[in-house]
Z-matrix of the N, CA and C atoms (Angstrom, degrees):
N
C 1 1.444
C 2 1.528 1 108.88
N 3 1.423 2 102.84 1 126.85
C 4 1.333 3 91.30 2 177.73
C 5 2.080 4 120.64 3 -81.41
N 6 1.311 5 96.90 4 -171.66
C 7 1.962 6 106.05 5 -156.75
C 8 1.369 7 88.02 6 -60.25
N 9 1.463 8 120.75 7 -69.82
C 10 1.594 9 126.34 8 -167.73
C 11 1.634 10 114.02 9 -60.15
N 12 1.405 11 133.07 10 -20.12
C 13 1.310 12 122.03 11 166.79
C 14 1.206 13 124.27 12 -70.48
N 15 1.416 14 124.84 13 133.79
C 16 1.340 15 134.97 14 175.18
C 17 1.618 16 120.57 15 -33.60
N 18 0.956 17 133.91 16 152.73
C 19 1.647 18 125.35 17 179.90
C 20 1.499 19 98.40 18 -99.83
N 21 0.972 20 116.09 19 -12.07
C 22 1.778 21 112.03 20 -159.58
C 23 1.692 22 89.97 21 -109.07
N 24 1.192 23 119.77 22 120.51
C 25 1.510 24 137.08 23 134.17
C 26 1.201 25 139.73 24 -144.61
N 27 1.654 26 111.14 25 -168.10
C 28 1.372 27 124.28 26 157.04
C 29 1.443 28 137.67 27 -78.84
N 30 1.181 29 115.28 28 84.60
C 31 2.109 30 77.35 29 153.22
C 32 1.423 31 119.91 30 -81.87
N 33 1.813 32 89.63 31 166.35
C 34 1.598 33 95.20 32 -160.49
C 35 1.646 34 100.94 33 -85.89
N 36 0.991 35 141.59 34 -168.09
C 37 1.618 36 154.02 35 -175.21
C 38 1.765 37 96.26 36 -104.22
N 39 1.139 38 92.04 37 166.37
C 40 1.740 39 92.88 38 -178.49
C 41 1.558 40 96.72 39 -73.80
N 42 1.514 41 129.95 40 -68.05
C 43 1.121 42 165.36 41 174.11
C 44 1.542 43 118.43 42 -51.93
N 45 1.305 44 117.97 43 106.54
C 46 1.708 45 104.88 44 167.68
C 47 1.805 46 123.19 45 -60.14
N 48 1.115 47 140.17 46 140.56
C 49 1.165 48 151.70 47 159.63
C 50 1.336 49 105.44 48 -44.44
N 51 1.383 50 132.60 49 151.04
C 52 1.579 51 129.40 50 166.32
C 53 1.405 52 104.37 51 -63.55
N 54 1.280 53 130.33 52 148.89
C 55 1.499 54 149.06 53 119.32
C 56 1.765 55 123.99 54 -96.43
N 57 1.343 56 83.78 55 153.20
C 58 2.060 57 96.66 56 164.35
C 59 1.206 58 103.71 57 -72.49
N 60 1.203 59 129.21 58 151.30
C 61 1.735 60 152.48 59 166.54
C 62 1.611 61 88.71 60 -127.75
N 63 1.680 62 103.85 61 114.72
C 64 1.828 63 114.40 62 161.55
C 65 1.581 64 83.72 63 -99.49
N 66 1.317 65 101.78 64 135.51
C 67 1.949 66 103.62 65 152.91
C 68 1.255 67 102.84 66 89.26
N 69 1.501 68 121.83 67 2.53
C 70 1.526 69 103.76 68 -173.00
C 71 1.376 70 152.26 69 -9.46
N 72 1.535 71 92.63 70 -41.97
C 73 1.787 72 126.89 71 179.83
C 74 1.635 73 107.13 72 -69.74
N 75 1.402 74 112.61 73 -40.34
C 76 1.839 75 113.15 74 162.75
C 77 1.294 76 123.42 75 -73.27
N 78 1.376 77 124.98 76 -10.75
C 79 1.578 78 107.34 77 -158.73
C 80 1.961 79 109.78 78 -101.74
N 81 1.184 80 117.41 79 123.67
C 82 1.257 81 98.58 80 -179.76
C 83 1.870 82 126.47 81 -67.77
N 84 1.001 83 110.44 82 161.11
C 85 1.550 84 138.30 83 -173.68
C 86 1.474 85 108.41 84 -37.45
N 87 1.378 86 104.16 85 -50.94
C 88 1.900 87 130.33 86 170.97
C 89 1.804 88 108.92 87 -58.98
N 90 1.384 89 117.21 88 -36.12
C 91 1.337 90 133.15 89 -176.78
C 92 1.631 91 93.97 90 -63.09
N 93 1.466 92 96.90 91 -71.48
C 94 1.529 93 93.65 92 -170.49
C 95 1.541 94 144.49 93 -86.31
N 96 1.406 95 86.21 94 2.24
C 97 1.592 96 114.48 95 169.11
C 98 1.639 97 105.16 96 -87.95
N 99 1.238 98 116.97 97 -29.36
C 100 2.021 99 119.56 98 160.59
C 101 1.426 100 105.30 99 -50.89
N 102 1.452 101 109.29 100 -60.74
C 103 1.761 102 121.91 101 -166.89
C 104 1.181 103 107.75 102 -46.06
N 105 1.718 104 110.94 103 -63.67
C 106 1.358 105 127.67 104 179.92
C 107 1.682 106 106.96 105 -28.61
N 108 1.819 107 105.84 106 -76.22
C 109 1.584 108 99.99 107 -177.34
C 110 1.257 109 116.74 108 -65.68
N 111 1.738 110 127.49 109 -3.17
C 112 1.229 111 97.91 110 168.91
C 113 1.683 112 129.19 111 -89.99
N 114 1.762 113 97.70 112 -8.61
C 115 1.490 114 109.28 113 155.55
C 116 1.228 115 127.73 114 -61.60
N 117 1.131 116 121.27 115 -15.52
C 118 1.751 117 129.78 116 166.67
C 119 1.249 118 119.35 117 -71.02
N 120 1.264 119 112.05 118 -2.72
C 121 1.696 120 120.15 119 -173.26
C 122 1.594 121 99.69 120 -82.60
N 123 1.015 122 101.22 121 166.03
C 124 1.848 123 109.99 122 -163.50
C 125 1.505 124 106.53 123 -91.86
N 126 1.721 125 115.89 124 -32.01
C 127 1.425 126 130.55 125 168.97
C 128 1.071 127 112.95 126 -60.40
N 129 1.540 128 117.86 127 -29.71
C 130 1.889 129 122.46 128 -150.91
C 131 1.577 130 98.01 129 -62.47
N 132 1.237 131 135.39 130 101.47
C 133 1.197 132 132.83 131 150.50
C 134 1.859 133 123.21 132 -56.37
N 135 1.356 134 109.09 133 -82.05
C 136 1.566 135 122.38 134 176.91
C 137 2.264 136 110.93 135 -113.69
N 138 1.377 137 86.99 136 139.79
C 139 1.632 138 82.51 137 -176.91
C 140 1.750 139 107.61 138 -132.07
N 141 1.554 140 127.40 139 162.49
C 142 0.889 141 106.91 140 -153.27
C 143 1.639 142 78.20 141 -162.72
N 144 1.278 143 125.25 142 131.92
C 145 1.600 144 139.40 143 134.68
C 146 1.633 145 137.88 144 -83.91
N 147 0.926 146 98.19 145 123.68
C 148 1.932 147 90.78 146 -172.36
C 149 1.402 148 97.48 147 -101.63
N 150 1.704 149 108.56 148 163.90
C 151 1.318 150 100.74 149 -174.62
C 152 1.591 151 129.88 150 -71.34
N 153 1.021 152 113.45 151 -7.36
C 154 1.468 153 118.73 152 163.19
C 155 1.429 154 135.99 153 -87.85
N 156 1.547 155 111.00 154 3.14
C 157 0.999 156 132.20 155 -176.39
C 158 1.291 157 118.68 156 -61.38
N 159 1.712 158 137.82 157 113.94
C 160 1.228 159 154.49 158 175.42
C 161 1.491 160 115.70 159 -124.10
N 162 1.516 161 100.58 160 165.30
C 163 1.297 162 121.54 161 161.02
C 164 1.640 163 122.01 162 -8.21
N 165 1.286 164 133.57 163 106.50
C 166 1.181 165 142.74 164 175.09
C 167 1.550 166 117.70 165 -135.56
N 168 1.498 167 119.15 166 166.30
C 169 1.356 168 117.38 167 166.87
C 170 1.927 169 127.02 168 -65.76
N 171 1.006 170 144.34 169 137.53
C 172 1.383 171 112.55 170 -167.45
C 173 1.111 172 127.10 171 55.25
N 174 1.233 173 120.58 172 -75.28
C 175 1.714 174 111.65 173 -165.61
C 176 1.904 175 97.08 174 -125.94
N 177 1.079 176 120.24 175 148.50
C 178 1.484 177 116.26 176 -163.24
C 179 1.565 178 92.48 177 -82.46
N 180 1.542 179 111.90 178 160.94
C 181 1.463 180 120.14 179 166.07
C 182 1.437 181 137.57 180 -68.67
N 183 0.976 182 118.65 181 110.63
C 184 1.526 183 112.63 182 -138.89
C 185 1.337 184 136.19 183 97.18
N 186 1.101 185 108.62 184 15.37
C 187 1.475 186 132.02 185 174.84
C 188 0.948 187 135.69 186 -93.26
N 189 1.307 188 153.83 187 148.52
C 190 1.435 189 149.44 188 172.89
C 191 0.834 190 142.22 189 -135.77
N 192 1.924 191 131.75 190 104.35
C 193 1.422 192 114.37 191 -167.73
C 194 1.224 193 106.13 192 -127.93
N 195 1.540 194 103.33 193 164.53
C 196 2.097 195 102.51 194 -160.55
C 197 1.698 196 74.75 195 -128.15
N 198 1.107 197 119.69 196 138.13
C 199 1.718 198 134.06 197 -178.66
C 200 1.742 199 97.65 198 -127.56
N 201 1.685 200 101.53 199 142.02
C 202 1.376 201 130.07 200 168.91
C 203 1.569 202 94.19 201 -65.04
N 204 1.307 203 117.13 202 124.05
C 205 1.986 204 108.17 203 149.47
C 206 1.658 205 107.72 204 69.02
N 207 0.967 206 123.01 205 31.48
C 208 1.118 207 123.30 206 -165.57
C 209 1.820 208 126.77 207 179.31
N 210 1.583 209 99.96 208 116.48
C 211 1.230 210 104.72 209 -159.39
C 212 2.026 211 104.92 210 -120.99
N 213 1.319 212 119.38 211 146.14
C 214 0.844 213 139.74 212 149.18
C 215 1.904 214 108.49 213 124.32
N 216 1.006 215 118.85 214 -122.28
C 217 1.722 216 110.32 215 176.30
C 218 1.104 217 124.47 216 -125.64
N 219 1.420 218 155.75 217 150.62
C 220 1.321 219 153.78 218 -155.20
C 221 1.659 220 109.33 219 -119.39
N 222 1.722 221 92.78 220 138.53
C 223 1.430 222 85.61 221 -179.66
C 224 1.472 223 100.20 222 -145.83
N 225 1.527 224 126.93 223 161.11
C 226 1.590 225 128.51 224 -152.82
C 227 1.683 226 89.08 225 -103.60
N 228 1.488 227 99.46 226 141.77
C 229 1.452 228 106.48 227 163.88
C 230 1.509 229 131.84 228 -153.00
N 231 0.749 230 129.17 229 107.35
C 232 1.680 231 136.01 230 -151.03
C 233 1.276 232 108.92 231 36.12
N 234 1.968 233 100.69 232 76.05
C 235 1.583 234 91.45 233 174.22
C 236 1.849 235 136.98 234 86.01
N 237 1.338 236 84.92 235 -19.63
C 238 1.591 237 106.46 236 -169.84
C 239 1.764 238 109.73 237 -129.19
N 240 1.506 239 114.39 238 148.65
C 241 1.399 240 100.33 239 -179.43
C 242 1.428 241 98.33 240 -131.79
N 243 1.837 242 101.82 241 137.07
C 244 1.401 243 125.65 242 -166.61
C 245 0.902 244 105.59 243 -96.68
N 246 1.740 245 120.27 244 152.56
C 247 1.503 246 122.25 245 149.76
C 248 2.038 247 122.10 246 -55.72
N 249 1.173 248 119.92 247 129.80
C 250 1.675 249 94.32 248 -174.66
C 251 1.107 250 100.13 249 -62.83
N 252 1.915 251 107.32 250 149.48
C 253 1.196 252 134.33 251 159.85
C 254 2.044 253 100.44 252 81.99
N 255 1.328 254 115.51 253 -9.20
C 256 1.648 255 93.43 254 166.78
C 257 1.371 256 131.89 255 -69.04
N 258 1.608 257 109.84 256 0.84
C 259 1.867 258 106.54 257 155.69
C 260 1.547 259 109.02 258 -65.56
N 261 0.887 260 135.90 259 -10.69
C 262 1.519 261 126.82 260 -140.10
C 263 1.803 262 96.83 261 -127.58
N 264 0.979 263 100.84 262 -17.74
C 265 1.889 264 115.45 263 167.49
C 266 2.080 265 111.10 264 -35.19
């Protein structure tokens, strides 16, 4: 690992966790292919799409994830997905 990468992460699960899809028929491909890897996260308890849900950084817009032990929003970083703000610890 290099000096400037965080020590604290994720790996993802082989397998996404289930989520709800509301609206299925609206949400694009990119929306739910975000969800998917963010169900691979080891925290991901329950996940959830609303029907307007699109394209976002990390987790798509309109999205919803409820995490074990772990509070605030997730974001991808070389490969790996962080708790926000645990570089800054």
């Amino acid at each position: 690992m290099e000096d400037d990468e965080p020590s604290d992460y994720y790996e993802l699960e082989d397998e996404p966790k289930h989520f709800e899809v509301f609206g299925n028929k609206h949400i694009e491909g990119n929306a739910i292919r975000q969800m998917q890897m963010a169900m691979q996260l080891p925290i991901a308890a329950y996940g959830a799409l609303m029907p307007d849900a699109h394209q976002g950084y990390g987790l798509p817009i309109g999205g919803v994830l409820a995490a074990d032990n772990a509070v605030d929003s997730i974001w991808r970083r070389h490969g790996h997905w962080l708790p926000h703000g645990a570089e800054y610890s």
